[in-house]
N, C-alpha and C positions, 0 to 999 in steps of 0.2 A: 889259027882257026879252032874257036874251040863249040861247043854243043849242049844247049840247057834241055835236057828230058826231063818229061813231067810223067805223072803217075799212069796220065790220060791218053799217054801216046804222042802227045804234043814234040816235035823236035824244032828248037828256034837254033841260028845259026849265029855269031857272035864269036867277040874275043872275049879273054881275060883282062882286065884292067889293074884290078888288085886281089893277093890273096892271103889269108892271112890264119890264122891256127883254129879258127872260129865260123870263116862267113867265105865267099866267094863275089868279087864283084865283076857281075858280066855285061856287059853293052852287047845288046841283040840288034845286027844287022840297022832292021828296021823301026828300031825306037829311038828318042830321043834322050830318055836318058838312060842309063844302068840301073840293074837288079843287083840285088842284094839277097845272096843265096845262103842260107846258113848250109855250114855240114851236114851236120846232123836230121836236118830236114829229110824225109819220106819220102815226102810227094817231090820234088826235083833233085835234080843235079846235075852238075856241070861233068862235060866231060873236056878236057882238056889235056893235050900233047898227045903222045903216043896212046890210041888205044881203036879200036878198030868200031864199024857199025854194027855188029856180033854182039862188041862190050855193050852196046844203047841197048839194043832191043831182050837182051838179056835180063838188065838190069830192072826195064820197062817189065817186062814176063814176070819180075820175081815182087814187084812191090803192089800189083794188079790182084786185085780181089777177085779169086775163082768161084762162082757161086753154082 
C-alpha cells in the first residue's frame, strides 16, 4: 500500500510498481494506467512502506504556500 500526496492536499491510494534512483512509478487504485513521479518533484510524492499519516500531512503542511 503505498500513498501519492500532492501539494493541494490531494491523497490517491495505489502501489508501487517500480522504483528507481530518479522517478517513482505508482498505479493509483482507480486508474488505468501508472504515474510517473519524479523525486525531486514539489508538488507530489509517493509515500511508500513504513511511514505513518503524520509523515503525509506534514509533508503536505510543509510544501503549501502560507499567504
Amino acid at each position: 500500500m503505498a500513498i501519492l500526496a500532492k501539494k493541494s492536499g490531494l491523497m490517491v491510494s495505489g502501489r508501487v510498481i517500480e522504483e528507481t534512483d530518479n522517478f517513482v512509478c505508482f498505479h493509483a487504485i482507480d486508474n488505468k494506467r501508472p504515474t510517473y513521479v519524479q523525486k525531486s518533484d514539489k508538488t507530489q510524492k509517493v509515500f511508500d512502506g513504513d511511514f505513518s499519516m503524520d509523515d503525509v500531512f506534514s509533508w503536505i503542511n510543509s510544501v503549501r504556500v502560507k499567504k
